[in-house]
Backbone and ligand atoms as CSV (ligand in chain L), in Angstrom:
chain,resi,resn,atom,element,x,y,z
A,1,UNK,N,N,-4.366,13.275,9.865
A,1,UNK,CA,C,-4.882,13.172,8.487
A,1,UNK,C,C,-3.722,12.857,7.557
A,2,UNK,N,N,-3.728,11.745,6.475
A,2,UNK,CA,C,-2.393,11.637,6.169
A,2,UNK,C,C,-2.423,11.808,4.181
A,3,UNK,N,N,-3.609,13.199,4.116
A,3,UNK,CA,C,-3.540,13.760,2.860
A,3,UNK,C,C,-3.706,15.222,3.413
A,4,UNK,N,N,-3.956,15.791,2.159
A,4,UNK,CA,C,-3.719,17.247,1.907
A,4,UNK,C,C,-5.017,17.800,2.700
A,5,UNK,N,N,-5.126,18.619,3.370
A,5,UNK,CA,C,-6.233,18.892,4.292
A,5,UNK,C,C,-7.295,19.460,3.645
A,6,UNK,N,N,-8.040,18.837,3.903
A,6,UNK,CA,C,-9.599,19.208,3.440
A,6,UNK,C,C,-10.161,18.276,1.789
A,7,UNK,N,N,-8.782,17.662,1.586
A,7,UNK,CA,C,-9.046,16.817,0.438
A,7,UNK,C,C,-9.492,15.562,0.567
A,8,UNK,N,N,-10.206,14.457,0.036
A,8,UNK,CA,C,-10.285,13.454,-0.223
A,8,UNK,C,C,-8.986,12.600,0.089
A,9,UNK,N,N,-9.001,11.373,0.530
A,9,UNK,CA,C,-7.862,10.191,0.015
A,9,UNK,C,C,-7.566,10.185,-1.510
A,10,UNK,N,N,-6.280,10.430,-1.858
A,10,UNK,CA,C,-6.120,9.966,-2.971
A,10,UNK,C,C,-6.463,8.659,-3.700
A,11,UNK,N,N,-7.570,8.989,-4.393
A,11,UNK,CA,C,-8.104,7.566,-4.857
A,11,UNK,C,C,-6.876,6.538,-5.527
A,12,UNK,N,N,-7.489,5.106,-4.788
A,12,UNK,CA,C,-6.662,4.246,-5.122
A,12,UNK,C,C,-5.463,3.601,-4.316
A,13,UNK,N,N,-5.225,4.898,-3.549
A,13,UNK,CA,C,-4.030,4.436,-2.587
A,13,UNK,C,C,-3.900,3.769,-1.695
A,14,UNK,N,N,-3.474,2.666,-1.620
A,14,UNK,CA,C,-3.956,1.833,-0.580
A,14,UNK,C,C,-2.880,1.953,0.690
A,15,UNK,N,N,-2.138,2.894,0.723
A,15,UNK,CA,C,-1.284,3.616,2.472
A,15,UNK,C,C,-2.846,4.215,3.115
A,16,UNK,N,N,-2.850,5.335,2.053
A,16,UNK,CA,C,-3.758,6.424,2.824
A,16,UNK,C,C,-5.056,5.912,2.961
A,17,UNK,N,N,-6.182,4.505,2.314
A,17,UNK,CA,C,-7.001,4.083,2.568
A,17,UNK,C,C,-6.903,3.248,3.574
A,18,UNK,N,N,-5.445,2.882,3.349
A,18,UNK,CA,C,-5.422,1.681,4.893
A,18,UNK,C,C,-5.675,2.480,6.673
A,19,UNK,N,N,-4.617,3.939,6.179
A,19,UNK,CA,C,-4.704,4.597,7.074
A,19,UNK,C,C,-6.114,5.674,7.475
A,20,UNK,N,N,-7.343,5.728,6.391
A,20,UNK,CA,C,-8.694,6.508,6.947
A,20,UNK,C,C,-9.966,5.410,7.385
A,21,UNK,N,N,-9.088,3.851,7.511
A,21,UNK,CA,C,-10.152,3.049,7.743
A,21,UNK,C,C,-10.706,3.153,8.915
A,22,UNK,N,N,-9.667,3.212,9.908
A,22,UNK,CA,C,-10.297,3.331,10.972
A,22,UNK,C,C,-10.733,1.896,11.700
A,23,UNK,N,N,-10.154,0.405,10.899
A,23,UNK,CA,C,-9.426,-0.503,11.760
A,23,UNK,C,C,-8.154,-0.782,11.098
A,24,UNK,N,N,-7.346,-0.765,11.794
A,24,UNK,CA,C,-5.964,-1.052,11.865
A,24,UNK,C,C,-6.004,-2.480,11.507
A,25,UNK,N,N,-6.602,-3.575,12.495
A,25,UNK,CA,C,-6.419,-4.861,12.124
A,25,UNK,C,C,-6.835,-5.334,11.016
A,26,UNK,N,N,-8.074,-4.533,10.230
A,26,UNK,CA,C,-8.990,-5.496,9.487
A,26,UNK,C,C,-7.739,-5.264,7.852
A,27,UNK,N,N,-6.839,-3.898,7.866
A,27,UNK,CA,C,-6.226,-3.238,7.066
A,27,UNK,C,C,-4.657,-3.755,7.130
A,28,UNK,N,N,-4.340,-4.436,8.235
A,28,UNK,CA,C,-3.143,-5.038,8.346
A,28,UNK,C,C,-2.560,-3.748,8.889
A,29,UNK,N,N,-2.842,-2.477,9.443
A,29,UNK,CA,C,-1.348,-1.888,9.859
A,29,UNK,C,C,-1.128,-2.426,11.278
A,30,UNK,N,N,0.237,-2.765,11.275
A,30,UNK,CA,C,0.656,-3.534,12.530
A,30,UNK,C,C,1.234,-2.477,13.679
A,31,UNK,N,N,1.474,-1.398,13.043
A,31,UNK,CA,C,2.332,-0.200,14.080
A,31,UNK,C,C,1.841,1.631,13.318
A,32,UNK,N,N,1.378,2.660,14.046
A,32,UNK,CA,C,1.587,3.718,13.823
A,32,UNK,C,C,2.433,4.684,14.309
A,33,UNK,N,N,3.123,5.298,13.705
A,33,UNK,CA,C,4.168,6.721,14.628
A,33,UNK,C,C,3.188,8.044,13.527
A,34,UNK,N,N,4.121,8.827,14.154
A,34,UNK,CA,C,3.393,10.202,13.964
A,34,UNK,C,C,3.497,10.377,12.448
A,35,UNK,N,N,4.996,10.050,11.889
A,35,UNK,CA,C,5.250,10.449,10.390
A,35,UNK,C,C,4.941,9.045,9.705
A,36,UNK,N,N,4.806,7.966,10.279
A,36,UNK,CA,C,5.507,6.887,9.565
A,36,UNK,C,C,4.562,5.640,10.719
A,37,UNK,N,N,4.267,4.608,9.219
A,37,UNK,CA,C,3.327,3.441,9.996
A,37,UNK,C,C,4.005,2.317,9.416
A,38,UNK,N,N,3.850,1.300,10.025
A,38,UNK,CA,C,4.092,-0.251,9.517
A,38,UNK,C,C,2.726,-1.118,9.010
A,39,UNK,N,N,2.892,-1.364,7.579
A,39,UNK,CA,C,1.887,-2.160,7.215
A,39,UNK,C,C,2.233,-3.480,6.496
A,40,UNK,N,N,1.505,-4.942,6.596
A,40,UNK,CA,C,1.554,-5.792,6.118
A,40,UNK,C,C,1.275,-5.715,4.796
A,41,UNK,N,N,2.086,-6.050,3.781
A,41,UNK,CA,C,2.044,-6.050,2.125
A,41,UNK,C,C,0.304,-6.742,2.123
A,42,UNK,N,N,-0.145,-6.367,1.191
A,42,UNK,CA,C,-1.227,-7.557,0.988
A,42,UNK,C,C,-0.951,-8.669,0.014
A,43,UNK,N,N,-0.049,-8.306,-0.595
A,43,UNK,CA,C,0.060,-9.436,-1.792
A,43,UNK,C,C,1.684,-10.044,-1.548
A,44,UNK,N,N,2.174,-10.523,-0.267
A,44,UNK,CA,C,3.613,-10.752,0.096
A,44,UNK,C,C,4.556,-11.480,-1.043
A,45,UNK,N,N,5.588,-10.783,-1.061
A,45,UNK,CA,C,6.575,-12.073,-2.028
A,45,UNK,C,C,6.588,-12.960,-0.902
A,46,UNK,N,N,7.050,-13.024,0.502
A,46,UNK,CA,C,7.112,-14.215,1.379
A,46,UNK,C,C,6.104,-13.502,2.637
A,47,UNK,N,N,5.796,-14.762,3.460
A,47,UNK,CA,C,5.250,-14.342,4.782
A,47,UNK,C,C,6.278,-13.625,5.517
A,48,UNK,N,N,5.616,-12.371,6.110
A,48,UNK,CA,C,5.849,-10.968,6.998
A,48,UNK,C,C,6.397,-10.475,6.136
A,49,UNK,N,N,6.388,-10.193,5.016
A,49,UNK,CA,C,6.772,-8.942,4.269
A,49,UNK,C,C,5.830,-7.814,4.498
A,50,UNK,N,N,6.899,-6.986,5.083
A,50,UNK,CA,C,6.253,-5.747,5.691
A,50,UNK,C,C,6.470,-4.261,4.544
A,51,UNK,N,N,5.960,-3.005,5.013
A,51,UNK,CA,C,6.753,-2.121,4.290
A,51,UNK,C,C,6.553,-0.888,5.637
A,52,UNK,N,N,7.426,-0.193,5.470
A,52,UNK,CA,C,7.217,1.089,6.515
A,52,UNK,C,C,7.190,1.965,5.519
A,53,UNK,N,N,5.860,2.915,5.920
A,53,UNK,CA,C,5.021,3.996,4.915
A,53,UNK,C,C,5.494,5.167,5.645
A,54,UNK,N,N,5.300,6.252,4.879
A,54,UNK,CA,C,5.338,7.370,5.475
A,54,UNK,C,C,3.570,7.721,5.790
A,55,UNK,N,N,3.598,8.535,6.733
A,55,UNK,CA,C,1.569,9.114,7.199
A,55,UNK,C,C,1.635,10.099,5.701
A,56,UNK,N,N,2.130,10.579,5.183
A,56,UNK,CA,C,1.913,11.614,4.146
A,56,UNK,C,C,2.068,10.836,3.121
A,57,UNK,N,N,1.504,11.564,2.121
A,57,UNK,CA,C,1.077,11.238,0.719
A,57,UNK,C,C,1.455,12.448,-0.138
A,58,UNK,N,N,2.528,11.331,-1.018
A,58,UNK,CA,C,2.933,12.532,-2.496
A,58,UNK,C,C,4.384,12.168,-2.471
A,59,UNK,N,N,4.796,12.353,-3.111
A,59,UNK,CA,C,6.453,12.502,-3.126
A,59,UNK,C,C,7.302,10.906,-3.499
A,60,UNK,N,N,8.584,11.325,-3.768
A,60,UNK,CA,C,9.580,9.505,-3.545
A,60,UNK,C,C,10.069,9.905,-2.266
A,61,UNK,N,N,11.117,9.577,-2.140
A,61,UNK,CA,C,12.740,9.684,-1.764
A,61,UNK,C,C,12.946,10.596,-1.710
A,62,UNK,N,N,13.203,11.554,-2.597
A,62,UNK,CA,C,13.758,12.844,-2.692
A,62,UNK,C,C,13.059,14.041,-2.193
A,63,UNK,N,N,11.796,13.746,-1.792
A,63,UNK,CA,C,10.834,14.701,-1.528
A,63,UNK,C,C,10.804,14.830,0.373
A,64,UNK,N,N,11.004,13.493,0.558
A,64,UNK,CA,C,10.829,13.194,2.317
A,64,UNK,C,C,11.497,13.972,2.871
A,65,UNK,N,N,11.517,14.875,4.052
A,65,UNK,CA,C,11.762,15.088,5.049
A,65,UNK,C,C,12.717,14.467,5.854
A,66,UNK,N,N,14.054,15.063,6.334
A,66,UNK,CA,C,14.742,14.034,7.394
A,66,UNK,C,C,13.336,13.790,8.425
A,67,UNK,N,N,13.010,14.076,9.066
A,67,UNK,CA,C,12.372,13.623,10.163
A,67,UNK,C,C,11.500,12.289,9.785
A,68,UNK,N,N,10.929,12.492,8.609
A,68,UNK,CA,C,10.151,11.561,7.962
A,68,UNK,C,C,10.998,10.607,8.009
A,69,UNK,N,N,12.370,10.575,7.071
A,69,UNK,CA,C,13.241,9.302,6.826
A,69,UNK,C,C,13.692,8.762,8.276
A,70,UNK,N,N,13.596,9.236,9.074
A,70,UNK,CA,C,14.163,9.032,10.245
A,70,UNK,C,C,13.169,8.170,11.003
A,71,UNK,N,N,11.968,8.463,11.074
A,71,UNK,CA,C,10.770,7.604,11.214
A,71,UNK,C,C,10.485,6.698,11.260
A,72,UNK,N,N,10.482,6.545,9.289
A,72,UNK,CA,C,10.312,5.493,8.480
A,72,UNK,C,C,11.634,4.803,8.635
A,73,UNK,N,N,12.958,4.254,9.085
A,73,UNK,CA,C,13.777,3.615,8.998
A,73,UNK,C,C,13.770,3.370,10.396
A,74,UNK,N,N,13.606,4.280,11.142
A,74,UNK,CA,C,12.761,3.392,12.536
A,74,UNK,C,C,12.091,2.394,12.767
A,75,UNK,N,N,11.445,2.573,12.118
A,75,UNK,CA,C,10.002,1.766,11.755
A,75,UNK,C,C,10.566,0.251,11.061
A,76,UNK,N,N,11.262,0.434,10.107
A,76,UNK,CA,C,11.880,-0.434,9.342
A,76,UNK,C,C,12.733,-1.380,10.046
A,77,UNK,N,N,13.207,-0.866,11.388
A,77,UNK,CA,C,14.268,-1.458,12.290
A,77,UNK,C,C,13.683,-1.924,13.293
A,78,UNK,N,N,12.617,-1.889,13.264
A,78,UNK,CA,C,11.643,-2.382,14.379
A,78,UNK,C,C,11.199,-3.668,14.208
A,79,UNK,N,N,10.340,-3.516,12.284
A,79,UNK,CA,C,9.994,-4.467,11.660
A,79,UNK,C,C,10.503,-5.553,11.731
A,80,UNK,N,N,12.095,-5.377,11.251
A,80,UNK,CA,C,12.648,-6.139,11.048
A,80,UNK,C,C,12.932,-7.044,12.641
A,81,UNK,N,N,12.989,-6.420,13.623
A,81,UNK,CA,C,13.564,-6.823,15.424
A,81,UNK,C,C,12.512,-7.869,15.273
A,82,UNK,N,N,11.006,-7.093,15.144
A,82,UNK,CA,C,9.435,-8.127,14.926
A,82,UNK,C,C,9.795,-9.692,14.258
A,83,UNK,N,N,10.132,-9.019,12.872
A,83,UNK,CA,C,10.531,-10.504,12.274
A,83,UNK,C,C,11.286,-11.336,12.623
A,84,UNK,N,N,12.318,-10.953,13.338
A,84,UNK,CA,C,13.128,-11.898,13.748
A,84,UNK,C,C,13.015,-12.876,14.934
A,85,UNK,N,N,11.960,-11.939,15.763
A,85,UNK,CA,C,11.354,-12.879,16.587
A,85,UNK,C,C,10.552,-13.373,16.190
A,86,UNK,N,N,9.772,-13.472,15.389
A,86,UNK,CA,C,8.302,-14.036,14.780
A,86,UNK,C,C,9.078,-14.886,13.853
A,87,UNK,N,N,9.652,-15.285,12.874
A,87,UNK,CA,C,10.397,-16.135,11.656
A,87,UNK,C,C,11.232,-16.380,11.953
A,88,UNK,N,N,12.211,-15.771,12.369
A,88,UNK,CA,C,14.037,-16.189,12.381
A,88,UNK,C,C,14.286,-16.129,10.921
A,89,UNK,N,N,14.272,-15.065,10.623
A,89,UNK,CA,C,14.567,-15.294,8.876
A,89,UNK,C,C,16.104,-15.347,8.980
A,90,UNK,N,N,16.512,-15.460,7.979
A,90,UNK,CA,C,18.832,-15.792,8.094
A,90,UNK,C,C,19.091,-13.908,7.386
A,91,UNK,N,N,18.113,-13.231,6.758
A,91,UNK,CA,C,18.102,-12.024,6.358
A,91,UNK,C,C,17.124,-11.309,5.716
A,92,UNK,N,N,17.405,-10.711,5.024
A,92,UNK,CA,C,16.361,-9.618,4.607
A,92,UNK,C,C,16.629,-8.992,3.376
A,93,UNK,N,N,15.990,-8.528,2.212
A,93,UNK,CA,C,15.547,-7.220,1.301
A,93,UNK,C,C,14.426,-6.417,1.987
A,94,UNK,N,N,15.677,-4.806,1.818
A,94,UNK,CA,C,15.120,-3.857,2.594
A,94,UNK,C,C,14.788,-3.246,1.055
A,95,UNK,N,N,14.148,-2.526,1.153
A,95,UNK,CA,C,14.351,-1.196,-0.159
A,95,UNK,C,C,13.204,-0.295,-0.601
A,96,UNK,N,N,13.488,0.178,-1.584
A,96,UNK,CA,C,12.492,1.675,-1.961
A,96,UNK,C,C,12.633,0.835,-3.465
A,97,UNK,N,N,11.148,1.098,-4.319
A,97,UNK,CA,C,11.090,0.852,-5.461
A,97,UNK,C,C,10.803,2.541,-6.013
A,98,UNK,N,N,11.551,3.119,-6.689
A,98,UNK,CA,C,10.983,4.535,-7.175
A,98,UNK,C,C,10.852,4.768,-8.498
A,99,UNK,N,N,9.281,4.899,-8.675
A,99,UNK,CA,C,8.884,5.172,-10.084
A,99,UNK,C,C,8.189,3.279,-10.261
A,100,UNK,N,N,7.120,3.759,-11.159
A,100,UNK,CA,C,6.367,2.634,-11.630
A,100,UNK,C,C,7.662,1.719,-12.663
A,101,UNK,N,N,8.281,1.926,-13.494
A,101,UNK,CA,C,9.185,1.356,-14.230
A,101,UNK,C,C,9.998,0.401,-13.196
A,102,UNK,N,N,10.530,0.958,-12.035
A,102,UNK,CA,C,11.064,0.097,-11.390
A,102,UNK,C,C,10.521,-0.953,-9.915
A,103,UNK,N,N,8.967,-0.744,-10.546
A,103,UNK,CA,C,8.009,-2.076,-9.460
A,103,UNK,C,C,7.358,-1.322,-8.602
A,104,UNK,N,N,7.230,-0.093,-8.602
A,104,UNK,CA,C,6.498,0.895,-7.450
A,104,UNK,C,C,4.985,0.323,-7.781
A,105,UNK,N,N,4.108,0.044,-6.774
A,105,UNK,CA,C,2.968,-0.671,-6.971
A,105,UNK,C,C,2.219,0.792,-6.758
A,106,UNK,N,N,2.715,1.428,-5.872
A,106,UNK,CA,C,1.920,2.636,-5.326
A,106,UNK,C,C,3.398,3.994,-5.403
A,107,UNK,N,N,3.130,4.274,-6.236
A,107,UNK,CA,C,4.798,5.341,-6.558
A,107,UNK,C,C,4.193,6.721,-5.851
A,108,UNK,N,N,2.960,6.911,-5.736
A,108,UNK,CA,C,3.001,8.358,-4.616
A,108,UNK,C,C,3.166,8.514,-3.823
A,109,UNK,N,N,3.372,7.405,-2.856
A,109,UNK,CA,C,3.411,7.233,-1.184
A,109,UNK,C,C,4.509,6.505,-0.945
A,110,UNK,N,N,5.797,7.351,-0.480
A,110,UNK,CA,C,6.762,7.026,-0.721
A,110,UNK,C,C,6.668,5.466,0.839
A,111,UNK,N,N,7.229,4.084,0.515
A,111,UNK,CA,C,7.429,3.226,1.428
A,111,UNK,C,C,8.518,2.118,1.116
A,112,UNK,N,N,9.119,1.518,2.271
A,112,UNK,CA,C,10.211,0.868,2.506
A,112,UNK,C,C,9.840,-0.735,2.478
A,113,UNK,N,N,10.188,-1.684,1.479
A,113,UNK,CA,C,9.593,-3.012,1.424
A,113,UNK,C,C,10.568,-3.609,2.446
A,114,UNK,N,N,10.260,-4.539,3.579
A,114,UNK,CA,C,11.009,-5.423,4.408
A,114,UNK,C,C,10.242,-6.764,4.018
A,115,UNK,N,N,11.250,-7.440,3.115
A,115,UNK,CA,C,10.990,-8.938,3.419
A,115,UNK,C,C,11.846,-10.003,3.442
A,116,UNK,N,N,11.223,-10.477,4.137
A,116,UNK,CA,C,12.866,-11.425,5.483
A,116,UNK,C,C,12.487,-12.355,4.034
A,117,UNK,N,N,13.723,-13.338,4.339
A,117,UNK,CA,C,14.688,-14.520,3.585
A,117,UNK,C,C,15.353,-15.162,4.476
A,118,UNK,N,N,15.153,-16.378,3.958
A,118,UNK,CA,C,15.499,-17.584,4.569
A,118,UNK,C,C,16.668,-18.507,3.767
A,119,UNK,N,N,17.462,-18.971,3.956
A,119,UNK,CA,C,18.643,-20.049,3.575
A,119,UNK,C,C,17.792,-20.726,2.934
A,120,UNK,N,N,18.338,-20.939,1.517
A,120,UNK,CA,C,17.437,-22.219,0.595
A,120,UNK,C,C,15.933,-21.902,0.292
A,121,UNK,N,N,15.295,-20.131,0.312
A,121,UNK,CA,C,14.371,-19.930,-0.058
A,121,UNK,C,C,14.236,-19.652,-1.750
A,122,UNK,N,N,13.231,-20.056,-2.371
A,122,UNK,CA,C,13.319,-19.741,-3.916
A,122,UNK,C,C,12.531,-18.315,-4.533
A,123,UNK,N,N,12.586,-17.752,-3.459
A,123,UNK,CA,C,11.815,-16.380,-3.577
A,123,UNK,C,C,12.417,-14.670,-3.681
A,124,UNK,N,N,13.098,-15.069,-4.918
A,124,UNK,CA,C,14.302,-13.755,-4.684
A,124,UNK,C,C,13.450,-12.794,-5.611
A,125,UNK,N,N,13.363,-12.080,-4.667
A,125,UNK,CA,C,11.849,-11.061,-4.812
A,125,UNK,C,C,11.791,-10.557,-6.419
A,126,UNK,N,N,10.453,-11.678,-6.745
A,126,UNK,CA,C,9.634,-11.065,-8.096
A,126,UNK,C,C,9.101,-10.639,-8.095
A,127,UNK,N,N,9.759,-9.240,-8.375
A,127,UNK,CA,C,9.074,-7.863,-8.880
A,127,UNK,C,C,8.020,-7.940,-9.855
A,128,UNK,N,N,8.725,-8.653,-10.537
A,128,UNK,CA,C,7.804,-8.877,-12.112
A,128,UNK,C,C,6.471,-9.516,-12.066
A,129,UNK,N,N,6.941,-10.321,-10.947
A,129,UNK,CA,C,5.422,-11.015,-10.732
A,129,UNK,C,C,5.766,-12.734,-11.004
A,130,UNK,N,N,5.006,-13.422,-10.881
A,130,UNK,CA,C,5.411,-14.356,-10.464
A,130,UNK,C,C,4.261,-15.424,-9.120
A,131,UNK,N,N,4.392,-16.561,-9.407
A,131,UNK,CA,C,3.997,-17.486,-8.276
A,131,UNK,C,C,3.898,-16.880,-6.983
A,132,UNK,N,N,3.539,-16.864,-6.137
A,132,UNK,CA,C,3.785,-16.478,-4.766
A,132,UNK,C,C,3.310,-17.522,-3.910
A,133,UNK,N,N,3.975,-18.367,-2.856
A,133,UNK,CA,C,3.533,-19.545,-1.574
A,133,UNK,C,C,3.457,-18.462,-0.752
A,134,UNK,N,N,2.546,-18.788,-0.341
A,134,UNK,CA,C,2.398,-18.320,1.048
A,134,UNK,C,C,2.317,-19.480,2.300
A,135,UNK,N,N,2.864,-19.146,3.158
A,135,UNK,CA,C,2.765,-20.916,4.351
A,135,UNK,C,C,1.244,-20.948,5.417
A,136,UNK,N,N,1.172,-19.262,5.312
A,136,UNK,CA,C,-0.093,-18.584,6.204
A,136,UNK,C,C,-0.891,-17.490,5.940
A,137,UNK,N,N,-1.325,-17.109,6.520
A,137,UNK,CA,C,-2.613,-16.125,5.688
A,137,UNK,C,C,-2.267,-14.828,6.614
A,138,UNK,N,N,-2.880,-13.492,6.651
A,138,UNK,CA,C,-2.550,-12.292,6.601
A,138,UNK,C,C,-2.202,-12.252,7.871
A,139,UNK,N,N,-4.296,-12.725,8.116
A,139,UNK,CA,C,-4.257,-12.695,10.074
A,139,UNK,C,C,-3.573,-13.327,10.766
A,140,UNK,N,N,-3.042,-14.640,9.973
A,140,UNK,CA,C,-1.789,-14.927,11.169
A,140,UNK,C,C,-0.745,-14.329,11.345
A,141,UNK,N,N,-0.281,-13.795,10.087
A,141,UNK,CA,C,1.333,-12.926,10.016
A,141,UNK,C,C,0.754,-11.921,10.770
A,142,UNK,N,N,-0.324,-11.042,10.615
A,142,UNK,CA,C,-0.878,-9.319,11.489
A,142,UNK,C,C,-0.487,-10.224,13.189
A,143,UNK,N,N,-0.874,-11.147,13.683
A,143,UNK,CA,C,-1.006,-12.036,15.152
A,143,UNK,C,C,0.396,-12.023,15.595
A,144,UNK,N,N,1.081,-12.222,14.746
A,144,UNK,CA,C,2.132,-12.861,15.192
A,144,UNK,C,C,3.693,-11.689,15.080
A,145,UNK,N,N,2.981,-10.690,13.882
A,145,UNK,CA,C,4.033,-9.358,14.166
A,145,UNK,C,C,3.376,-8.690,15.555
A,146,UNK,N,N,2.601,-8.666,15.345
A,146,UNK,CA,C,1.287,-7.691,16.788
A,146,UNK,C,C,1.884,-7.911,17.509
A,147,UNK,N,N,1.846,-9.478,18.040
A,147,UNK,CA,C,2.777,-9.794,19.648
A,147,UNK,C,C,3.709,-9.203,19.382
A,148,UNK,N,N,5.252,-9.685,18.272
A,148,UNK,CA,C,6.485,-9.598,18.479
A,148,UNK,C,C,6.523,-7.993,18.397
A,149,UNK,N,N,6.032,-6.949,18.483
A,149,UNK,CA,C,5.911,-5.845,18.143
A,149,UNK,C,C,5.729,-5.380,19.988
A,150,UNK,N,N,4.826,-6.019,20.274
A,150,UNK,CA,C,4.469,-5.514,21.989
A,150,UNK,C,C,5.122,-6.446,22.831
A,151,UNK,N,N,6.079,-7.263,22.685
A,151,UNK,CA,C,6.457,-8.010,23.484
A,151,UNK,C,C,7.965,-7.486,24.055
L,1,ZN,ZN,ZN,-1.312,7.799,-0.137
């Protein structure tokens, strides 16, 4: 259960709704661990921008658990192994946005944005918002981390 027991999903949240759906694929999560899941952004600055969530709900940074952070940067190092076989990106923005002021889309559920970069890409992550290309659509990026994830 990845809220407070016996409570509702925190309305709105789209970690903990992705995680009581009960399909993984239709929701984009590409990987679960016990503390900590991998989910496809829905609204990507680039294709496979991922984020690694924590299973719990509430807190930033400062609130997590080593075991949790330990998890979740697992998770994050995985992502990233995924992407590199799936894109070949040349690198990456890893990071934590904390607090709505500084781009937190979802500031209760503390998660780790991974999105690969490429040499000569024009996508130096707008926070603010902004245009977004996409080259492919969700289900192909969910297809194509899925394999590089089990392969
Ligand atoms: Zn949540």
């Amino acid at each position: 259960m990845s809220y407070v027991s016996g409570a509702a999903p925190p309305a709105g949240c789209v970690f903990c709704t992705a995680l009581d759906a009960g399909d993984d694929r239709r929701v984009f999560v590409v990987e679960r661990g016990a503390r900590a899941f991998l989910i496809l952004n829905a609204f990507p600055y680039a294709s496979g921008h991922l984020m690694a969530a924590l299973v719990r709900h509430g807190g930033g940074l400062l609130e997590a658990a080593p075991a949790e952070l330990a998890e979740m940067m697992a998770l994050v190092q995985r992502g990233m192994r995924a992407l590199l076989a799936a894109y070949r990106p040349d690198g990456f923005n890893v990071g934590v946005n904390e607090g709505r002021v500084a781009g937190a889309g979802v500031p209760d559920h503390l998660h780790v944005h991974v999105v690969p970069r490429w040499n000569g890409d024009t996508n130096f992550m707008p926070v603010l918002g902004g245009a977004r290309v996409l080259p492919e659509s969700l289900d192909a990026t969910y297809q194509r981390l899925a394999a590089a994830l089990t392969s």
